[in-house]
PDB file of N, CA, C and O in Angstrom:
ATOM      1  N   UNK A   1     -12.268   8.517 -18.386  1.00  0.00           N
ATOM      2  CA  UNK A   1     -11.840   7.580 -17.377  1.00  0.00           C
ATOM      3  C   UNK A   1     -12.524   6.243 -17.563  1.00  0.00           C
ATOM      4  O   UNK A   1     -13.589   6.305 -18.177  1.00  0.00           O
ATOM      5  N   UNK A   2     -12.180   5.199 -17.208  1.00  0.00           N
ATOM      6  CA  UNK A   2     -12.415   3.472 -17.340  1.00  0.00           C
ATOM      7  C   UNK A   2     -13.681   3.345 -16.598  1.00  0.00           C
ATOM      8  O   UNK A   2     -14.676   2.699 -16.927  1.00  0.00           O
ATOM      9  N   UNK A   3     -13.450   4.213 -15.326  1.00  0.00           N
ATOM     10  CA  UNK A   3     -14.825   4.467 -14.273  1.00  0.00           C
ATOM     11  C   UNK A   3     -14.612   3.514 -13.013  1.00  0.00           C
ATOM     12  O   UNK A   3     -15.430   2.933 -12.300  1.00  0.00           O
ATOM     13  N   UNK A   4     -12.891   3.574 -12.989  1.00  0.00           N
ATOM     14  CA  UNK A   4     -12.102   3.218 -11.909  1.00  0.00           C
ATOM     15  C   UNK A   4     -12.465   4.402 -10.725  1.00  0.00           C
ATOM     16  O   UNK A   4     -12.370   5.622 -10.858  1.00  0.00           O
ATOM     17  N   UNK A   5     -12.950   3.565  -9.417  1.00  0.00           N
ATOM     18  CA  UNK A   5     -12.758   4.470  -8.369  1.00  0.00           C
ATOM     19  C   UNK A   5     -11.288   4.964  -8.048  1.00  0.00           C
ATOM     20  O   UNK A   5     -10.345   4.319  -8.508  1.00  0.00           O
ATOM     21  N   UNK A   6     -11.027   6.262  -7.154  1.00  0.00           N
ATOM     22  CA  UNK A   6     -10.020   6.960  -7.102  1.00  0.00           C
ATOM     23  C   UNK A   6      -9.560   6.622  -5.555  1.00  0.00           C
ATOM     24  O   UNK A   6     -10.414   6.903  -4.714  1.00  0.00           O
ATOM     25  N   UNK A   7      -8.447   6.112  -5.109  1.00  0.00           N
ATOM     26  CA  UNK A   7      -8.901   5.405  -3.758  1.00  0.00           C
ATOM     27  C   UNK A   7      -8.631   7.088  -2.744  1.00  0.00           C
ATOM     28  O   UNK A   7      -8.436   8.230  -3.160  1.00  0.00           O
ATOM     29  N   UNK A   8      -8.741   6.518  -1.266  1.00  0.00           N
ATOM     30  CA  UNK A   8      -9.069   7.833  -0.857  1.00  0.00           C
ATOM     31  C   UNK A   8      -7.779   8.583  -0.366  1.00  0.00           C
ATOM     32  O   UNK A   8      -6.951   8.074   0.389  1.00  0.00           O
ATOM     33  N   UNK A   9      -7.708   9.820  -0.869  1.00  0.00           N
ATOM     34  CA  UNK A   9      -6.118  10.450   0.031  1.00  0.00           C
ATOM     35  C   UNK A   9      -6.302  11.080   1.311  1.00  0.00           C
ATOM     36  O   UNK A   9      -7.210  11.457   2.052  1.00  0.00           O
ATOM     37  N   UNK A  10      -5.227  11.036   1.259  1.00  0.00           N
ATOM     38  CA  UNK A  10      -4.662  11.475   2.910  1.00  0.00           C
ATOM     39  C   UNK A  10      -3.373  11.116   3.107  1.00  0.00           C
ATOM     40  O   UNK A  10      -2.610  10.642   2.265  1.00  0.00           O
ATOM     41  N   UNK A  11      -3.109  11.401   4.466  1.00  0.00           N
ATOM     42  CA  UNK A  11      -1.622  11.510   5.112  1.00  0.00           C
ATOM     43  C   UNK A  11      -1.226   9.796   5.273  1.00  0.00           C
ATOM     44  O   UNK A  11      -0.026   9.518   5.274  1.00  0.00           O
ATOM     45  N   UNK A  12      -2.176   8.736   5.400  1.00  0.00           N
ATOM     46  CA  UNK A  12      -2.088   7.736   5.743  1.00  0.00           C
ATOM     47  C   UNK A  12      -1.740   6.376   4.719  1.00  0.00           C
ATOM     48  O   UNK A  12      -2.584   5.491   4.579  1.00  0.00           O
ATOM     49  N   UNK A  13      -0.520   6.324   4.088  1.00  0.00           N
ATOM     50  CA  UNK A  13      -0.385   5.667   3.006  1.00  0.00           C
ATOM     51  C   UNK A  13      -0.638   4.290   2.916  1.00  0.00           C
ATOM     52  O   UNK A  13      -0.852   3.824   1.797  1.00  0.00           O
ATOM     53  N   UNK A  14      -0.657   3.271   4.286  1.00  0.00           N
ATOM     54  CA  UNK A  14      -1.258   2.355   4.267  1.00  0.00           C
ATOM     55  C   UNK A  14      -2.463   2.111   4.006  1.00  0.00           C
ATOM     56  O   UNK A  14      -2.823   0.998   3.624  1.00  0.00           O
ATOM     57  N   UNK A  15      -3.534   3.434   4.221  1.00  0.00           N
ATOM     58  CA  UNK A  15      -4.758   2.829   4.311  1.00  0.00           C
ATOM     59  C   UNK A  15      -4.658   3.031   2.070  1.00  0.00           C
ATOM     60  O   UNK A  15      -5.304   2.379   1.250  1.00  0.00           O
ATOM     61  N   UNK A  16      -3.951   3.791   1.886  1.00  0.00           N
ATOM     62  CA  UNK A  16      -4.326   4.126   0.350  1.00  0.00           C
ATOM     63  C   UNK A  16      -3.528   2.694  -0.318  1.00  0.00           C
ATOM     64  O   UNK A  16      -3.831   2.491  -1.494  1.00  0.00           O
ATOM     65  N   UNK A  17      -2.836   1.981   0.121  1.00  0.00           N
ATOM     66  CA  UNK A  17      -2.119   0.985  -0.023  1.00  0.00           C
ATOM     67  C   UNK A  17      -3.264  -0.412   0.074  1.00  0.00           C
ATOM     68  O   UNK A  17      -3.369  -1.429  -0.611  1.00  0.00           O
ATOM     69  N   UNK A  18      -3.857  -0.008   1.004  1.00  0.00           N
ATOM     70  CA  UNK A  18      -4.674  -0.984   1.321  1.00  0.00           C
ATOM     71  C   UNK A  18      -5.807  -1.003   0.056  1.00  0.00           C
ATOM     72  O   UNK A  18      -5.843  -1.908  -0.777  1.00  0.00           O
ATOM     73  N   UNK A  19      -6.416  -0.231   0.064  1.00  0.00           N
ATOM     74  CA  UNK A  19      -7.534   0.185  -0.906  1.00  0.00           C
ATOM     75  C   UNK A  19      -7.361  -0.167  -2.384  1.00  0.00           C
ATOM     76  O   UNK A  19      -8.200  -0.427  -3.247  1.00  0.00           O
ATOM     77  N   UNK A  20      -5.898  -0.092  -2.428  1.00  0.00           N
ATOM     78  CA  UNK A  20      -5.584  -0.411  -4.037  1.00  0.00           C
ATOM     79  C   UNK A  20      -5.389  -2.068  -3.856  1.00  0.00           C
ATOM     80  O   UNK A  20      -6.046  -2.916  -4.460  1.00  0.00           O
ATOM     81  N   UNK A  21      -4.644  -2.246  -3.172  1.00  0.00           N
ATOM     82  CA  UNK A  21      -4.928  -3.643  -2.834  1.00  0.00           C
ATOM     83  C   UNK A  21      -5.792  -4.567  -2.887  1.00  0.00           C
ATOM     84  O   UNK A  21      -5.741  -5.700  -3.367  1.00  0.00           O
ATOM     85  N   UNK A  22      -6.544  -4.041  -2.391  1.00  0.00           N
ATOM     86  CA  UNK A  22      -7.725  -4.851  -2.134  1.00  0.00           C
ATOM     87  C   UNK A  22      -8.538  -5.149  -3.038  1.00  0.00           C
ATOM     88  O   UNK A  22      -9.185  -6.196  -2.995  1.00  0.00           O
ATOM     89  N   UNK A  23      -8.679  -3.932  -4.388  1.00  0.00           N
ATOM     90  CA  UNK A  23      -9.234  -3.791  -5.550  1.00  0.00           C
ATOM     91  C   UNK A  23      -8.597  -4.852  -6.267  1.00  0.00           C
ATOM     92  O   UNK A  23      -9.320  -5.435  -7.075  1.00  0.00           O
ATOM     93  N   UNK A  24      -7.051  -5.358  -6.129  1.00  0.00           N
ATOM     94  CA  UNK A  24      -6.242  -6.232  -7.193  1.00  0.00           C
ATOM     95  C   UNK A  24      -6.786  -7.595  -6.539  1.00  0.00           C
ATOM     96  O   UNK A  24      -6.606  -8.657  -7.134  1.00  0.00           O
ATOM     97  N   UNK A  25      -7.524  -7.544  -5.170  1.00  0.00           N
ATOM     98  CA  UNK A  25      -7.442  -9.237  -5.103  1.00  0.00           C
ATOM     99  C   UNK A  25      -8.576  -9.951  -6.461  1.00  0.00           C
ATOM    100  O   UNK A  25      -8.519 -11.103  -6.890  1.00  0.00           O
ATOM    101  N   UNK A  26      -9.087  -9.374  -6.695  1.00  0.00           N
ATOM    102  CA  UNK A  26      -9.616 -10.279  -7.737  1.00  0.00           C
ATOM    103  C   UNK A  26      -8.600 -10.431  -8.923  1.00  0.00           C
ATOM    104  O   UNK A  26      -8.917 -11.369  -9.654  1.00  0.00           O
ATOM    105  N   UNK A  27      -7.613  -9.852  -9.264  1.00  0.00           N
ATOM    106  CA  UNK A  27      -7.076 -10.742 -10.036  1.00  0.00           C
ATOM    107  C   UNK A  27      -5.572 -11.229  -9.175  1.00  0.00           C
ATOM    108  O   UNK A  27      -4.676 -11.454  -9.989  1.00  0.00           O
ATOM    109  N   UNK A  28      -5.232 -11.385  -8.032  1.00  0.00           N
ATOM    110  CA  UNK A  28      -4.141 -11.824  -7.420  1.00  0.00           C
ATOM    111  C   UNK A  28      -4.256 -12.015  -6.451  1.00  0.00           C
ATOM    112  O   UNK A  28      -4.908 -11.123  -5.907  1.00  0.00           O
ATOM    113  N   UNK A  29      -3.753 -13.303  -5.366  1.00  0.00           N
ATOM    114  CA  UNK A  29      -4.456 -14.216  -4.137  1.00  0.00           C
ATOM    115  C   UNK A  29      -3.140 -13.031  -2.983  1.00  0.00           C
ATOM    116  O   UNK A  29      -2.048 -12.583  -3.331  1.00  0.00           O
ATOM    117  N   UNK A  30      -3.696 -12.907  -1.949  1.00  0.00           N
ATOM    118  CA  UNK A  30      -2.708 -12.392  -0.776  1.00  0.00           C
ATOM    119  C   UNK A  30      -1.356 -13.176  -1.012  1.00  0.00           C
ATOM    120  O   UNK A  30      -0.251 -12.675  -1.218  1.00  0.00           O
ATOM    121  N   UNK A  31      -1.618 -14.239  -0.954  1.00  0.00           N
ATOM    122  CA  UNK A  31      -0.262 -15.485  -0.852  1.00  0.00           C
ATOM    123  C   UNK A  31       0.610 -14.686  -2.335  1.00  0.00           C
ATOM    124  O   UNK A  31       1.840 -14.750  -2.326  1.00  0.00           O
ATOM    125  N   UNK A  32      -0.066 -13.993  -3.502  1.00  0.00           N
ATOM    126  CA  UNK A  32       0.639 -14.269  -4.832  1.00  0.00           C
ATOM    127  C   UNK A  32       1.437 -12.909  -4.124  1.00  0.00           C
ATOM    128  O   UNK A  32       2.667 -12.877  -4.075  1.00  0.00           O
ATOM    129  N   UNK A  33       0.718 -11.971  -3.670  1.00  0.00           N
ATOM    130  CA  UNK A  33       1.136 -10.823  -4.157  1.00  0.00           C
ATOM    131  C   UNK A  33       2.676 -10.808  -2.602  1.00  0.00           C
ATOM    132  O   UNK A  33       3.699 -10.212  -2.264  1.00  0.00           O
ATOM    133  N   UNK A  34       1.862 -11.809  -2.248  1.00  0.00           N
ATOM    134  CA  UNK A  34       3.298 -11.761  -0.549  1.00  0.00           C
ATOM    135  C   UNK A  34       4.551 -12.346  -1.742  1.00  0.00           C
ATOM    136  O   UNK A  34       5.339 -11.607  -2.333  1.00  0.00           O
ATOM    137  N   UNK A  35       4.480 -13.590  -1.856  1.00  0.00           N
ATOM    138  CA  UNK A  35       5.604 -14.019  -2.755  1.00  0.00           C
ATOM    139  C   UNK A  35       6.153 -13.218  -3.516  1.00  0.00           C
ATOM    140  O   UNK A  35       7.369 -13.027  -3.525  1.00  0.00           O
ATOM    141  N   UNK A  36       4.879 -12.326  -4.660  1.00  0.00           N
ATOM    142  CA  UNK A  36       5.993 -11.700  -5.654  1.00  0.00           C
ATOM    143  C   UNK A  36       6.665 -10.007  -4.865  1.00  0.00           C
ATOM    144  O   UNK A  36       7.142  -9.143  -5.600  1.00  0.00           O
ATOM    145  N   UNK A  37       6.587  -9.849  -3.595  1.00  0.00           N
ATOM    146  CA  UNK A  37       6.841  -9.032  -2.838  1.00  0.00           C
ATOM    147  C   UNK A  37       8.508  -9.455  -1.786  1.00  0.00           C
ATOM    148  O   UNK A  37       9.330  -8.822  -1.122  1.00  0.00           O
ATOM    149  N   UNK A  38       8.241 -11.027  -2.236  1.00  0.00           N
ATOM    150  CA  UNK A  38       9.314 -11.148  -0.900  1.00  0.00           C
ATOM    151  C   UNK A  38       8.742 -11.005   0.055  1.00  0.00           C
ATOM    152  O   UNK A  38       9.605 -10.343   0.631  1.00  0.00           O
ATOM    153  N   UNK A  39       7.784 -11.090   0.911  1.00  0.00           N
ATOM    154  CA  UNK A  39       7.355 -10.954   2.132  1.00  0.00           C
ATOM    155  C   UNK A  39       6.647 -12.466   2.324  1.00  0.00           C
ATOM    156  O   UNK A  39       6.550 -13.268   1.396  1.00  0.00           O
ATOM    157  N   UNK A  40       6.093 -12.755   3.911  1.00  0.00           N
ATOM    158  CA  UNK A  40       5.585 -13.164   4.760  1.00  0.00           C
ATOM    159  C   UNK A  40       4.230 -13.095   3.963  1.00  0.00           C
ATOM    160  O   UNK A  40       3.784 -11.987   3.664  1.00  0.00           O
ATOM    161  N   UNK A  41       3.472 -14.400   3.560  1.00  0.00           N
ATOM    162  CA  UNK A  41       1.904 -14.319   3.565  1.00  0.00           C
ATOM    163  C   UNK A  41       1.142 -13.932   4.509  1.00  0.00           C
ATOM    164  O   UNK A  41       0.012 -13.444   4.492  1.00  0.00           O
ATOM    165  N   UNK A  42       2.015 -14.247   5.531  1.00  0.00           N
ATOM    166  CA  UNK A  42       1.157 -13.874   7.103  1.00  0.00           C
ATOM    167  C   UNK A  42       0.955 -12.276   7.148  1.00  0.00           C
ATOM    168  O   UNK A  42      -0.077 -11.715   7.514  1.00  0.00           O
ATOM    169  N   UNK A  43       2.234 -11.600   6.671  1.00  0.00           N
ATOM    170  CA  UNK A  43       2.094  -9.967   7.041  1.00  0.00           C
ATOM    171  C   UNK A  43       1.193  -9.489   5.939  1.00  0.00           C
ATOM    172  O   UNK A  43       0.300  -8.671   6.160  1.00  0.00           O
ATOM    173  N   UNK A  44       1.476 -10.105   4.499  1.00  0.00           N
ATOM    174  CA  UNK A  44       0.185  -9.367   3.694  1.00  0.00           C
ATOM    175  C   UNK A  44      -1.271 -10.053   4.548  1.00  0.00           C
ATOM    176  O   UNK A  44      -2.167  -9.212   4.466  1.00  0.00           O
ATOM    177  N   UNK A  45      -1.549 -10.779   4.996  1.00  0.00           N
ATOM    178  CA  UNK A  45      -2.975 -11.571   5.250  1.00  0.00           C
ATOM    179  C   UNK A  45      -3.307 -10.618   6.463  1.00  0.00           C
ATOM    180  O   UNK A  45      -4.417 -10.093   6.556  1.00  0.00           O
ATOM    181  N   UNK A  46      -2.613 -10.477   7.107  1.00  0.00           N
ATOM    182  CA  UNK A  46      -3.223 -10.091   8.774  1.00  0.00           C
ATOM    183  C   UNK A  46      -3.165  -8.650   8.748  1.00  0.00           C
ATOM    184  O   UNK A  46      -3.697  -8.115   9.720  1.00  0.00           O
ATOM    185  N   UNK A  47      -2.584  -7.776   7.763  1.00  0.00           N
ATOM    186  CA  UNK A  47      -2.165  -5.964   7.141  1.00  0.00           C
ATOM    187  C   UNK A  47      -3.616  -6.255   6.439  1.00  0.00           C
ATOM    188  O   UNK A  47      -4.454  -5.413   6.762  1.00  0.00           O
ATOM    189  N   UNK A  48      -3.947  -6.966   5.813  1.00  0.00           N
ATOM    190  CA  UNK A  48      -5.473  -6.604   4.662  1.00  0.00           C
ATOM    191  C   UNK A  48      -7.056  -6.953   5.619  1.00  0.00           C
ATOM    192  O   UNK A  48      -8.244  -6.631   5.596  1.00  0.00           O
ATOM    193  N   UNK A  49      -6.119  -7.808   6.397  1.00  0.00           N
ATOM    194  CA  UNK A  49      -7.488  -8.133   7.640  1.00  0.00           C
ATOM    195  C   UNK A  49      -7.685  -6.840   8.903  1.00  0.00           C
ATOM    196  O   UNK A  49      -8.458  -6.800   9.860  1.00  0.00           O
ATOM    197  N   UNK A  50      -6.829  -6.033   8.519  1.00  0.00           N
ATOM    198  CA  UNK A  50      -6.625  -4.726   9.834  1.00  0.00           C
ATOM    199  C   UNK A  50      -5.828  -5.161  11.076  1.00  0.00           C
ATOM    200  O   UNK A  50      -5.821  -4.569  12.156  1.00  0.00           O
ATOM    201  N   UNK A  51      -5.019  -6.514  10.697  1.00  0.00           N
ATOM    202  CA  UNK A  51      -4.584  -6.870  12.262  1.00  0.00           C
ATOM    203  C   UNK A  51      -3.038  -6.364  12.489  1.00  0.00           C
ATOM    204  O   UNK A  51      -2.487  -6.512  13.580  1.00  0.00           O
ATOM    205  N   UNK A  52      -2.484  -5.846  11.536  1.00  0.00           N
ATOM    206  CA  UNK A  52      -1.129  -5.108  11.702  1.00  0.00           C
ATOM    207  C   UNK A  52      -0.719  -3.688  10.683  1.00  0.00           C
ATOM    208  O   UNK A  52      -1.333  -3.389   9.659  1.00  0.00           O
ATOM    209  N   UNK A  53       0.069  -3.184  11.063  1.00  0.00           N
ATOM    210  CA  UNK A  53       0.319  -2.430  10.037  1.00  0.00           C
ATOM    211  C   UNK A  53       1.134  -2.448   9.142  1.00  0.00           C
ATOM    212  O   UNK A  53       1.786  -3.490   9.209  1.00  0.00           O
ATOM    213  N   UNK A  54       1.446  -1.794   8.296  1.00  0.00           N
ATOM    214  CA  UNK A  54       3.100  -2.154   7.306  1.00  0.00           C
ATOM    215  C   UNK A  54       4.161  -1.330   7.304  1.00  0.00           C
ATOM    216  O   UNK A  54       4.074  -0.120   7.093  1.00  0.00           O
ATOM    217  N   UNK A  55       4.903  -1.762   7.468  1.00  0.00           N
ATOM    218  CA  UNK A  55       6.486  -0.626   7.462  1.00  0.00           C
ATOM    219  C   UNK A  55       6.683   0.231   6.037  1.00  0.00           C
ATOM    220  O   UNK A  55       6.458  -0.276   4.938  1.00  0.00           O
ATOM    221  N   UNK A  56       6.929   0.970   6.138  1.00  0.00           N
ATOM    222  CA  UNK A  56       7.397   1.986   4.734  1.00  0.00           C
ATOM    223  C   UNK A  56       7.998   1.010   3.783  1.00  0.00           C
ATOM    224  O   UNK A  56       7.670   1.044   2.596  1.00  0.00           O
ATOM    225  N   UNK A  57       8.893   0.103   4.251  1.00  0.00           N
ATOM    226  CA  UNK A  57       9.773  -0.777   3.092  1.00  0.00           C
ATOM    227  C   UNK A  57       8.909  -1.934   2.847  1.00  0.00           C
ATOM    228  O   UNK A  57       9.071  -2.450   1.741  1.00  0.00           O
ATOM    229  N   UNK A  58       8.126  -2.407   3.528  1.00  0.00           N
ATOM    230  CA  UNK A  58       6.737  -3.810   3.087  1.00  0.00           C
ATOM    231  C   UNK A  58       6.012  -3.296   2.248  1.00  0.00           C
ATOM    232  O   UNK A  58       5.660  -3.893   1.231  1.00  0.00           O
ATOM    233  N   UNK A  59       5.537  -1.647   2.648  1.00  0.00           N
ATOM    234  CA  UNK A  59       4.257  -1.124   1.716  1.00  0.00           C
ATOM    235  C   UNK A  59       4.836  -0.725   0.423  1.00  0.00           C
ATOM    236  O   UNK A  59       4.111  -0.757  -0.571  1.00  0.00           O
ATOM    237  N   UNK A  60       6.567  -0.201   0.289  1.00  0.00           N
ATOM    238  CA  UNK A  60       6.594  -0.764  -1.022  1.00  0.00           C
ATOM    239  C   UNK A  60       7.239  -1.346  -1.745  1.00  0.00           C
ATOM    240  O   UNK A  60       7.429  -1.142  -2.944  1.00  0.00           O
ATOM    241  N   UNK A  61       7.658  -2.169  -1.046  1.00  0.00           N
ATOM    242  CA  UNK A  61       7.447  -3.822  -1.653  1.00  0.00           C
ATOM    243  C   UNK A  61       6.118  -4.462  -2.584  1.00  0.00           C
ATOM    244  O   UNK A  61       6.074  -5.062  -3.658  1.00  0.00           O
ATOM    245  N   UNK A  62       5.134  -4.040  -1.656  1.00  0.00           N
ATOM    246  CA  UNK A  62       3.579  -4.284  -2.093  1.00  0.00           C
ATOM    247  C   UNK A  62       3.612  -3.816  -2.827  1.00  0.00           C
ATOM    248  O   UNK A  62       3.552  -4.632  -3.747  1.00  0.00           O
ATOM    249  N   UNK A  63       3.709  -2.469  -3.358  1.00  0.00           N
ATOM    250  CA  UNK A  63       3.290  -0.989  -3.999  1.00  0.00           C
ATOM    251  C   UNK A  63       3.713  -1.454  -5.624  1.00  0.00           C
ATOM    252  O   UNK A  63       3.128  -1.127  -6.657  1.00  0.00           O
ATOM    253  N   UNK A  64       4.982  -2.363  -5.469  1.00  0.00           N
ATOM    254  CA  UNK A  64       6.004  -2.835  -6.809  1.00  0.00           C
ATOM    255  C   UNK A  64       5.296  -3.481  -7.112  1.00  0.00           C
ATOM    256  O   UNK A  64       5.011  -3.292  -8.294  1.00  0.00           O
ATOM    257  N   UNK A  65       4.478  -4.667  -6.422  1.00  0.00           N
ATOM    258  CA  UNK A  65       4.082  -6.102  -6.908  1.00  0.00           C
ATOM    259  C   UNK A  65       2.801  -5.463  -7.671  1.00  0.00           C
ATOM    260  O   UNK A  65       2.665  -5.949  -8.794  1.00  0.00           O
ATOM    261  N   UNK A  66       1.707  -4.366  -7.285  1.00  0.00           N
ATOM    262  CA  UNK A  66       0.969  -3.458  -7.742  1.00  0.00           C
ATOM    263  C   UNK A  66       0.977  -2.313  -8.737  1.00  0.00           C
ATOM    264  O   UNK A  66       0.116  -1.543  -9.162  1.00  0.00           O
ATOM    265  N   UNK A  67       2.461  -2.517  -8.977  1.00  0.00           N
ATOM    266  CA  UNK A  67       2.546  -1.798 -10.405  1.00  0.00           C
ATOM    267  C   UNK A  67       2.332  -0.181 -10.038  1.00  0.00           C
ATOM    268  O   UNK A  67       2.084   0.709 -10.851  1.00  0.00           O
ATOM    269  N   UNK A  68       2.539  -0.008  -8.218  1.00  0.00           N
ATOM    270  CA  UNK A  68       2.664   1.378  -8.293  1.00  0.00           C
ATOM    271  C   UNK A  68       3.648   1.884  -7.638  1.00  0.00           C
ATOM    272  O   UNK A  68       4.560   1.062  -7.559  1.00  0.00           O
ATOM    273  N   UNK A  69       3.917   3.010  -7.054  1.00  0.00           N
ATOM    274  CA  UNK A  69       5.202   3.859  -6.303  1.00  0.00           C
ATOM    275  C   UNK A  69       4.458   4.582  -5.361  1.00  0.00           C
ATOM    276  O   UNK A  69       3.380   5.176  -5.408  1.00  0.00           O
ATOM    277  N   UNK A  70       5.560   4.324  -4.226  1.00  0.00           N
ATOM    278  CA  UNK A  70       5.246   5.142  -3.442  1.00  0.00           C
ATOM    279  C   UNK A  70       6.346   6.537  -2.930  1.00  0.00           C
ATOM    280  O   UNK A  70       7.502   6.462  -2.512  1.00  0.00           O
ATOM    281  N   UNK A  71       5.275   8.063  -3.202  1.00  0.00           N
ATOM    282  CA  UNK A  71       6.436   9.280  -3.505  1.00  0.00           C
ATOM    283  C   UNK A  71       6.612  10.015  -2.259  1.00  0.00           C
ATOM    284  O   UNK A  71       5.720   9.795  -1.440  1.00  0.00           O
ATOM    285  N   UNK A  72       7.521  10.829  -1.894  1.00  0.00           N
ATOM    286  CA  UNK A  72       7.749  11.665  -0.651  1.00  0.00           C
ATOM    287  C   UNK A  72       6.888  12.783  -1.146  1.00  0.00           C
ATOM    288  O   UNK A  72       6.916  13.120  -2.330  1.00  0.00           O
ATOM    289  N   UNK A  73       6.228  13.284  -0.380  1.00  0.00           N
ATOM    290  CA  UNK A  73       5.536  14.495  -0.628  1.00  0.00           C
ATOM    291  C   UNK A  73       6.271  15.488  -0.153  1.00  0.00           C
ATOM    292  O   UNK A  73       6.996  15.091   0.760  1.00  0.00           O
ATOM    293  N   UNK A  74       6.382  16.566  -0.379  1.00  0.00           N
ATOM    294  CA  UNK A  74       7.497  17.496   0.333  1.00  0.00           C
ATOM    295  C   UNK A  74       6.645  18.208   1.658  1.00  0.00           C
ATOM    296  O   UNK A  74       5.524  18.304   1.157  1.00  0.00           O
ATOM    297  N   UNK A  75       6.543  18.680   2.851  1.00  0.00           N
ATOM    298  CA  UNK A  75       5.932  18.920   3.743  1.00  0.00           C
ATOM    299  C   UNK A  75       6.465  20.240   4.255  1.00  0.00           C
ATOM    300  O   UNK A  75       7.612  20.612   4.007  1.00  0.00           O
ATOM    301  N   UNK A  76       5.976  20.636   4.664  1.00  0.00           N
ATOM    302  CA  UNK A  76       6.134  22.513   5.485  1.00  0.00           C
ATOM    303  C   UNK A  76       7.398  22.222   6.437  1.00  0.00           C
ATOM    304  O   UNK A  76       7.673  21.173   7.019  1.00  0.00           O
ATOM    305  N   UNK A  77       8.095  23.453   6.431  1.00  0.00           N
ATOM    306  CA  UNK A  77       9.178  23.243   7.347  1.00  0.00           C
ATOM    307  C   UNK A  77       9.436  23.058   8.274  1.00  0.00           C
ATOM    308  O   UNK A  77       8.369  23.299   8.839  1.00  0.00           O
ATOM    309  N   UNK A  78      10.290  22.699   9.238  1.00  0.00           N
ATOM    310  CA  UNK A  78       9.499  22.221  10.270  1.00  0.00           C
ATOM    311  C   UNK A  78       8.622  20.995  10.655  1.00  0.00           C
ATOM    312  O   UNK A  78       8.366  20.645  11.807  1.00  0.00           O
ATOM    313  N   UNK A  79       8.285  20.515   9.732  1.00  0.00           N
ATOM    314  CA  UNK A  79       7.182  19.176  10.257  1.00  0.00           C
ATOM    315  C   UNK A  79       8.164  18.057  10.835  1.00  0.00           C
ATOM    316  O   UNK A  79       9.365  18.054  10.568  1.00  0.00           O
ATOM    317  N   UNK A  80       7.680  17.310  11.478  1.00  0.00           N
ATOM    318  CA  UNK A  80       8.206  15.844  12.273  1.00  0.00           C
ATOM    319  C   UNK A  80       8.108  15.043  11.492  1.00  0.00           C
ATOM    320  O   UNK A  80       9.075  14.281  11.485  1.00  0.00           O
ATOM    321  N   UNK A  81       7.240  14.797  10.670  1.00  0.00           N
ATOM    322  CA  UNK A  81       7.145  13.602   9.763  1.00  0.00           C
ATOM    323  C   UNK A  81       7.143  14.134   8.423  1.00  0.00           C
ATOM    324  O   UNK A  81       6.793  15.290   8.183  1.00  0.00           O
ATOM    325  N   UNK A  82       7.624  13.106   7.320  1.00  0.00           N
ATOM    326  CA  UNK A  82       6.943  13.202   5.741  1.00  0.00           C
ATOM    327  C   UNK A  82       5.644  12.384   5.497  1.00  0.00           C
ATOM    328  O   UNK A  82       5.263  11.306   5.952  1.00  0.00           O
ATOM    329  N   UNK A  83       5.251  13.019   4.870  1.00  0.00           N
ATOM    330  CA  UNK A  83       3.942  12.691   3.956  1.00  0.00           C
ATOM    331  C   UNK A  83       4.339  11.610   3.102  1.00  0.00           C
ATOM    332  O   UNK A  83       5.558  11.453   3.182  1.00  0.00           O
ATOM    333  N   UNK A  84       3.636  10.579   2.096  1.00  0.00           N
ATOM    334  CA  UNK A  84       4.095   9.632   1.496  1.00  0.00           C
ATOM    335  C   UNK A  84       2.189   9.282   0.852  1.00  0.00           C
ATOM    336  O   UNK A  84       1.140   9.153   1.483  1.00  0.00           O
ATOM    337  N   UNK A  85       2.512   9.236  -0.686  1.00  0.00           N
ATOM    338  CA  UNK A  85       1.102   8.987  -1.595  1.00  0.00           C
ATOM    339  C   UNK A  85       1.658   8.083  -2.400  1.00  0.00           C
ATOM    340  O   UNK A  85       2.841   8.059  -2.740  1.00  0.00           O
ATOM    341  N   UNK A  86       0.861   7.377  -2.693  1.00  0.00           N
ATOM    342  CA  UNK A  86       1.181   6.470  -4.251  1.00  0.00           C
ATOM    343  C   UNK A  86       0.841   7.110  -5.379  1.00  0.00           C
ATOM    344  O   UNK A  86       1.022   6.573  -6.472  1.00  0.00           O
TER     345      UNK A  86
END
């Protein structure tokens, strides 16, 4: 391995969204990665500051501009929600 940290999992794909994120700002400004996303600088700026959250279709939007995907996890039967990892 490069001796890249592994960001952290869980059920919560923003926060794993966030984490990878946050690792790319040194090589890409909030403003770059809103533009090459199609989005609002404001929603990437104030989502990385903890002041909103992101919709399934913003986070991957982001997820593209980051060179990653975001997958359905398949979940127990029955559940209310899906799961979702990059």
């Amino acid at each position: 391995m490069s001796g890249e940290q592994v960001p952290p999992r869980g059920p919560d794909i923003g926060e794993q969204l966030w984490w990878l994120a946050t690792n790319e700002l040194e090589r890409m400004t909030p403003y770059a990665i809103a533009k090459r996303a199609g989005v609002s600088p404001s929603v990437v700026t104030r989502w990385l500051n903890g002041e909103r959250d992101l919709t399934l279709g913003t986070a991957a939007k982001i997820a593209r501009v980051l060179c990653l995907q975001i997958v359905r996890i398949d979940t127990a039967a029955g559940a209310e929600e899906a799961d979702f990892a990059i």
